[in-house]
MARFI-432599 format. One record per residue: residue in one letter; x, y, z of N, C-alpha, C, CB in turn. Coordinates in steps of 0.1 Angstrom, whole numbers, plus 2048, in hexadecimal, padded with zeros to 3 digits. Atoms other than C-alpha are relative to their C-alpha. Glycine has a CB too. Layout:
N
AXYZXYZXYZXYZ...
//
This chain:
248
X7FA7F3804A6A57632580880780B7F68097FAX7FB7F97F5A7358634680E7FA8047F680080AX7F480C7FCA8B5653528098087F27FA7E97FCX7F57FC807A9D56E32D80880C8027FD8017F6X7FA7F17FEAA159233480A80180A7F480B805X7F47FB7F3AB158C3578087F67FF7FD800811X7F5809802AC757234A8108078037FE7FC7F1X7F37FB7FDAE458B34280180580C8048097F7X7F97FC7F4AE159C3607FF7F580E7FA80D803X7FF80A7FAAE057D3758107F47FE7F37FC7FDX7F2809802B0056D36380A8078078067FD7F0X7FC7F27FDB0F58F3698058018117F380A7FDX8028037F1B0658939080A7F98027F37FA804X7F680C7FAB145683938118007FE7FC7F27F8X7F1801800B3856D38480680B8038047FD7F4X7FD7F77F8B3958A3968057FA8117F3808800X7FF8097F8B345743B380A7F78047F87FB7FEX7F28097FEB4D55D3AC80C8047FE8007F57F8X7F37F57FBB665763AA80780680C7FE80B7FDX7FD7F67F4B605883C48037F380C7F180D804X7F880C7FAB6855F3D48108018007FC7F37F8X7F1806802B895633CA80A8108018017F67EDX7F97F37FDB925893C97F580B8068088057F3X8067F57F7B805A83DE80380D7F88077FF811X7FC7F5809B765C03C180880C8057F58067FBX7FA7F37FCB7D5E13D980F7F78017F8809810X7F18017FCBA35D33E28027FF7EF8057EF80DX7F8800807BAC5CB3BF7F47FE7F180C7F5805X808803807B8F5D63A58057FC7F27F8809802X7FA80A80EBA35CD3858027F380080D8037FDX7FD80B7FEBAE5AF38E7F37F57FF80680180CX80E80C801B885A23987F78057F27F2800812X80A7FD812B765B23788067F37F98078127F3X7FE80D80AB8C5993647FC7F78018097FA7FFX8008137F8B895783797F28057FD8077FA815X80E7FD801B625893768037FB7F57F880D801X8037FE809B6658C3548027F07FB80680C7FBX7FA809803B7656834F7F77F680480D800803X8108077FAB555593667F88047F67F9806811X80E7FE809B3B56934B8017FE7F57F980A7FFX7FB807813B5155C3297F97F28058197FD7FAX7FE80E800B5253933E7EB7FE8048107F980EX8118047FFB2953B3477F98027F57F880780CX80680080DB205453288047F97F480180B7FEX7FE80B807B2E52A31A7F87FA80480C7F9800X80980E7F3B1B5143347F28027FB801806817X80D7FC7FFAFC52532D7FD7FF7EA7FF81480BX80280680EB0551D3047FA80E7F77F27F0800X8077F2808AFD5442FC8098027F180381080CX7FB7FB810B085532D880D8027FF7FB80E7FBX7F37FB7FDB2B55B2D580280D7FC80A7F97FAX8017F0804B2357F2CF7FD8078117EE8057F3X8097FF7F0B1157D2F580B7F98097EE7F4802X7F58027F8B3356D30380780A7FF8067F47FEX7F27F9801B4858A2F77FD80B8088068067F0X80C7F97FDB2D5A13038037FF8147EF7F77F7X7FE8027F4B2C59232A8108028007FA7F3805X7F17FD7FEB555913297FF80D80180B7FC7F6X7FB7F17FDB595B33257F880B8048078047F6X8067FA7F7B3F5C433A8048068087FA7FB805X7FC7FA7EFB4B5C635C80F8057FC8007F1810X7F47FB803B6E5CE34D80280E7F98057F77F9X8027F2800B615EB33E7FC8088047FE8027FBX8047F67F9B4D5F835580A80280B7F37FF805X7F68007F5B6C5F63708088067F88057F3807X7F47F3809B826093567FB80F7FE8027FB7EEX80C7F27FDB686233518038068077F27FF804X8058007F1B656253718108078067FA7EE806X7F27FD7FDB8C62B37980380F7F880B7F27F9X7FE7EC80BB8764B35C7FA80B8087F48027EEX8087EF7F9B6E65F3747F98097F381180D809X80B7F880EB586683527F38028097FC7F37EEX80C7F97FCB3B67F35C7F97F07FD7FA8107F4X80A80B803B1C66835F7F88037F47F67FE80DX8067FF80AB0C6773438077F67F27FE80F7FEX7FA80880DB2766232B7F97F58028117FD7FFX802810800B1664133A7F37FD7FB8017FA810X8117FF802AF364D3367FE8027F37F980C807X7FF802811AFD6543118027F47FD80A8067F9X7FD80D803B0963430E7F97F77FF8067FC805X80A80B7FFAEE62131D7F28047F77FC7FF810X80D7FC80DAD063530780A7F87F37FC8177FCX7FE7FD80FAE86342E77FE7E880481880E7F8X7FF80F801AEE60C2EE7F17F880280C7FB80BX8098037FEACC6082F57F58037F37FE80580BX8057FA80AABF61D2D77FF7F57F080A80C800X7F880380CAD76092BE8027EC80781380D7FFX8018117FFAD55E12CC7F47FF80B8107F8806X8088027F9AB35E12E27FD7F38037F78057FDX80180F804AAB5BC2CF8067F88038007FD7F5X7FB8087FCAC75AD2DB7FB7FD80C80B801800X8068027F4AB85B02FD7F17F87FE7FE80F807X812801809A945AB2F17FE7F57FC7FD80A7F2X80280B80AA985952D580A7F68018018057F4X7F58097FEAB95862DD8048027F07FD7EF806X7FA802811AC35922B580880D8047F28027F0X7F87F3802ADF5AC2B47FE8037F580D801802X8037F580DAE45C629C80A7F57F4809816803X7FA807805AF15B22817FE80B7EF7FB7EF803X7FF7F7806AF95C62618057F37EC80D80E80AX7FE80C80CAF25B023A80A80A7F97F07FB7F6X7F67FD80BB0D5B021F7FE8047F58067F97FFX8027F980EB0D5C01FD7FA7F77FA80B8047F9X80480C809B0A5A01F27F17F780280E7F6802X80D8097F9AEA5962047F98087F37F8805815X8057F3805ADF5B81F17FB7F77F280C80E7FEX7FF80680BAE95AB1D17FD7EE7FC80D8057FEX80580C800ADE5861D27F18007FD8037FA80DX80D800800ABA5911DE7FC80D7F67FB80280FX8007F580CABB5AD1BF7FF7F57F480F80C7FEX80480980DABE58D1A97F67F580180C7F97FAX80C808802AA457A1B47F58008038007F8803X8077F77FCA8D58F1C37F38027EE80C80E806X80580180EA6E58D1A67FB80D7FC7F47F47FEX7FD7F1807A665B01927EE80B8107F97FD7E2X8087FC7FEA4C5C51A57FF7FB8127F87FD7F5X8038057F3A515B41C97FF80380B8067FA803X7FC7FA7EFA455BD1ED8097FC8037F97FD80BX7F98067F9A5F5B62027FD80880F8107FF7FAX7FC7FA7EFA625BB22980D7FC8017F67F980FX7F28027FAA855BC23A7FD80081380C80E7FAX8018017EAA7F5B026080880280A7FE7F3806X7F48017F8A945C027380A8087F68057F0804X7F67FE806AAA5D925D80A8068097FC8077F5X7F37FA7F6AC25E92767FF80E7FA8127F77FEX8017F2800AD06082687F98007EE811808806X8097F780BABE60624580C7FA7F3800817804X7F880080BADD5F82347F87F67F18107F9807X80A809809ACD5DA21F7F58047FC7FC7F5805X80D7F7805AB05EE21780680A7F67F780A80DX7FB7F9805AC160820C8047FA7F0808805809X7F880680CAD75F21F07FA7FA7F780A7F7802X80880D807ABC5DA1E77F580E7F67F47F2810X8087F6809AA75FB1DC8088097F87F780A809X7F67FE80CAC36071C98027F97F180A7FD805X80480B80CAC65E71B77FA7FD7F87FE7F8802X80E804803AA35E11B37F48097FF7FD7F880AX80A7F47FBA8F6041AF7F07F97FF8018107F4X80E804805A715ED1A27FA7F880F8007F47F0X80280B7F1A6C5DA1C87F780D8078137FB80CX8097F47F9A535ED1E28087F880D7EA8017FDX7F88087FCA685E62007FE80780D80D7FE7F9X8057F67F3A5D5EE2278097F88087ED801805X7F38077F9A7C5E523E7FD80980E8138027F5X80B7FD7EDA6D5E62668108018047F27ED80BX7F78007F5A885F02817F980781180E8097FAX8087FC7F4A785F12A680C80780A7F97F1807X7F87F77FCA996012B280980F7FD8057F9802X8067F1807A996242AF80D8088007F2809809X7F37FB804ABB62E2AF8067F57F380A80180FX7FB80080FAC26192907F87FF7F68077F67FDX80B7F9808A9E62228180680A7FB7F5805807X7FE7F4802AAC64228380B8047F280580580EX7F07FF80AAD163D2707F67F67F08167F280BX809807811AB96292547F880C7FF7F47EE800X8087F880BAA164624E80A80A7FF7EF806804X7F27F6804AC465C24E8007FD7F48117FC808X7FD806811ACD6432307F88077F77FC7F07FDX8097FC808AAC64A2237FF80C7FB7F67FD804X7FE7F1804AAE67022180D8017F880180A80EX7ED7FB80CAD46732127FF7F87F58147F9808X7FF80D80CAC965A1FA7F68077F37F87EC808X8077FB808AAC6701ED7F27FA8008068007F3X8078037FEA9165E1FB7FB7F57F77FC807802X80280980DA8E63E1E47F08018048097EE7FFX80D8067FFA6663A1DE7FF7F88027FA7FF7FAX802811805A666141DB8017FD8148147F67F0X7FC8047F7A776132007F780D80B8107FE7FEX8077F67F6A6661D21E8047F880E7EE8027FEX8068097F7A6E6172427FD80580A8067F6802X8088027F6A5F6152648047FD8097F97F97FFX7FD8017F8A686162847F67FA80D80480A800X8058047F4A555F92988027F27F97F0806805X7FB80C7FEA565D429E8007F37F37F87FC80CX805804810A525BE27B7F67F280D8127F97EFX80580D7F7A425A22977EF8078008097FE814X8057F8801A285BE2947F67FE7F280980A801X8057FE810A225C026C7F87EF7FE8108047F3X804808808A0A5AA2588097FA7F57F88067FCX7F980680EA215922437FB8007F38047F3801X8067FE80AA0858C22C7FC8097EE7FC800807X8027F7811A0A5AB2138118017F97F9815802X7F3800806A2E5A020B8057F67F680880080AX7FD809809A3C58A1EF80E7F98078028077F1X7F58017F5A5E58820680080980B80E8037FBX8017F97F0A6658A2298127FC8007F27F5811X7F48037F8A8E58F23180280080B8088047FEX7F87FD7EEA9F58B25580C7FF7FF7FD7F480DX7EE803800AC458B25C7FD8028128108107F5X8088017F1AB558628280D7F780B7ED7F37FDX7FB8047FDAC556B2997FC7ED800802808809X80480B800ABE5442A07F87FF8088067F9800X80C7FF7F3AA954E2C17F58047FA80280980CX80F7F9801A8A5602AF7F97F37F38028157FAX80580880CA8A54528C7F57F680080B7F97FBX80A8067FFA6E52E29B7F78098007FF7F7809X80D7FC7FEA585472A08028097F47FB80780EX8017F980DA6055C27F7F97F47F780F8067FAX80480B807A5A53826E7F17FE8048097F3804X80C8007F9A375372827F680E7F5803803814X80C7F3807A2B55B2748037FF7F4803812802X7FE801812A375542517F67F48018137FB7F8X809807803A215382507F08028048067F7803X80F7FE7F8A055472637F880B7F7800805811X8047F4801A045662538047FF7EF80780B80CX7F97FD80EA1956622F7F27F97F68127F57FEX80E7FE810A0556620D80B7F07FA8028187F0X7FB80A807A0A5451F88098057F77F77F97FAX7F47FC80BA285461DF80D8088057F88087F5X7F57F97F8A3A55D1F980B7F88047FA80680BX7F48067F7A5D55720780280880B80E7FF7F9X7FB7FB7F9A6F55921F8107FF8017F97FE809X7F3804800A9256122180980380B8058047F7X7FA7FD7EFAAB55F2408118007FB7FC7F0812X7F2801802ACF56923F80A7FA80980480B7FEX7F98097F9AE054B24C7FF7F780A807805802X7FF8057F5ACF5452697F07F37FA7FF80E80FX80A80E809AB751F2617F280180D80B7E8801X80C8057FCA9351A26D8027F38057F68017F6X7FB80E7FDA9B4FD2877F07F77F68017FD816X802809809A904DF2747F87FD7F27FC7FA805X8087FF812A814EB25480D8017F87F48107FBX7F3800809A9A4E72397F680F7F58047EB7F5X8067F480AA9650721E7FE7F77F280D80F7FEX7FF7FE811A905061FA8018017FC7FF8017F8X7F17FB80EAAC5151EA80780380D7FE8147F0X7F17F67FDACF5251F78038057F980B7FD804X7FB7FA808ADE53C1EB80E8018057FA80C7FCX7F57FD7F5B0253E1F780780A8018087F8802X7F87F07FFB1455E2028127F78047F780E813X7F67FF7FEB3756520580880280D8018077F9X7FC7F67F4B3E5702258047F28097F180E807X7FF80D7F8B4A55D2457F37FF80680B80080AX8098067F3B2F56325C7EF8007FC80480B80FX80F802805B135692418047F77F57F880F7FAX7FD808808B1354B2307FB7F87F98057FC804X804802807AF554321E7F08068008047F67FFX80D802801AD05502157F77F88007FE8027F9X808809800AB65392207F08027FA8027FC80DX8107FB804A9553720D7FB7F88037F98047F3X80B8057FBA775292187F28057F880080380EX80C7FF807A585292017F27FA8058027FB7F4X8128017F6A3352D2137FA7F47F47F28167FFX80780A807A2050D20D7F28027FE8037F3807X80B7FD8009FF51C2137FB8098067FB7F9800X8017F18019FD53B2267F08037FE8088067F2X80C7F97FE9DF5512277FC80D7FB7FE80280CX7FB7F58089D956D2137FB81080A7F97FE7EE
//
């Protein structure tokens, strides 16, 4: 866990490093931010990271050297770093960014979703998919976990302007946390780094007959039990998985 954490700021290091081989930030700091910035696209290729986590290293040091050229009070950075800390913690953490489901996730899991269903949402971000699916669906009892508390916050926002649906409730802490067990479904829209060990607690912990469903991202080497397929480019199908025996 620790090695992961100082990953980014260790790539960060090095193509800093190899910049500063080739240009001398103080003499010409625009110039080496790039050639930085163009060392932590090409190591984060090397290193086979996400392509959300290559756009992410590129344009770091290029923004903090532009910033930086503005002379903004330090309190703008210190906003910055809480609000970005608030609102994507998990990407650090979990390696899952904020990733935000489509209407159509909404509406998919509104038609097959069975009358009366727990559901958990692992990981809702700001509350959006919760919000729509309890629209859809007032008959669902529906507890959607977010352990980062600036987009806890903008979901129980939703939840108040909305009139507080009963059915939907959520919670501001880790779903790694919760008992799977009192749920009929478990969604994620998560990443491909956390899916072995979600696959692990769904089976350790889930109630027989339960699913599980993941938006897009596959349980290495288990094949699912249905798809459903979405429209979208980069959400591009519901994976279910049905508990073979579970624990009640």
């Amino acid at each position: 866990m620790r090695l992961r954490l100082l990953r980014p700021v260790l790539l960060q290091l090095l193509a800093a490093l190899l910049a500063w081989f080739f240009i001398a930030p103080a003499v010409q700091p625009q110039a080496w931010a790039i050639l930085q910035a163009l060392f932590a696209v090409a190591l984060s290729y090397a290193w086979r990271l996400p392509g959300w986590q290559k756009f992410a290293h590129g344009l770091f040091v290029p923004a903090v050297v532009l910033l930086q050229q503005q002379a903004l009070p330090a309190w703008v950075y210190l906003s910055g770093l809480l609000l970005t800390f608030a609102v994507g913690r998990n990407a650090l953490t979990e390696r899952v960014p904020l990733y935000r489901s489509a209407h159509e996730v909404a509406e998919k899991l509104a038609a097959c979703l069975p009358p009366q269903a727990r559901v958990l949402e692992a990981g809702c971000g700001d509350g959006r998919l919760a919000m729509q699916l309890a629209a859809l669906r007032p008959d669902l009892h529906i507890l959607a976990l977010e352990n980062a508390w600036g987009s806890c916050l903008l979901a129980r926002l939703r939840w108040w302007r909305a009139g507080r649906p009963a059915g939907l409730v959520f919670a501001c802490h880790s779903f790694w946390k919760e008992h799977w067990g009192d749920y009929d479904a478990v969604y994620a829209f998560l990443s491909p780094a956390p899916m072995p060990r979600v696959w692990r607690k769904f089976l350790a912990e889930g109630r027989p007959a339960s699913v599980l469903v993941s938006n897009t991202f596959m349980v290495p080497d288990v094949q699912p039990d249905s798809r459903i397929p979405l429209g979208g480019p980069l959400q591009k199908e519901l994976l279910i998985w049905c508990h073979p025996h579970g624990s009640r």
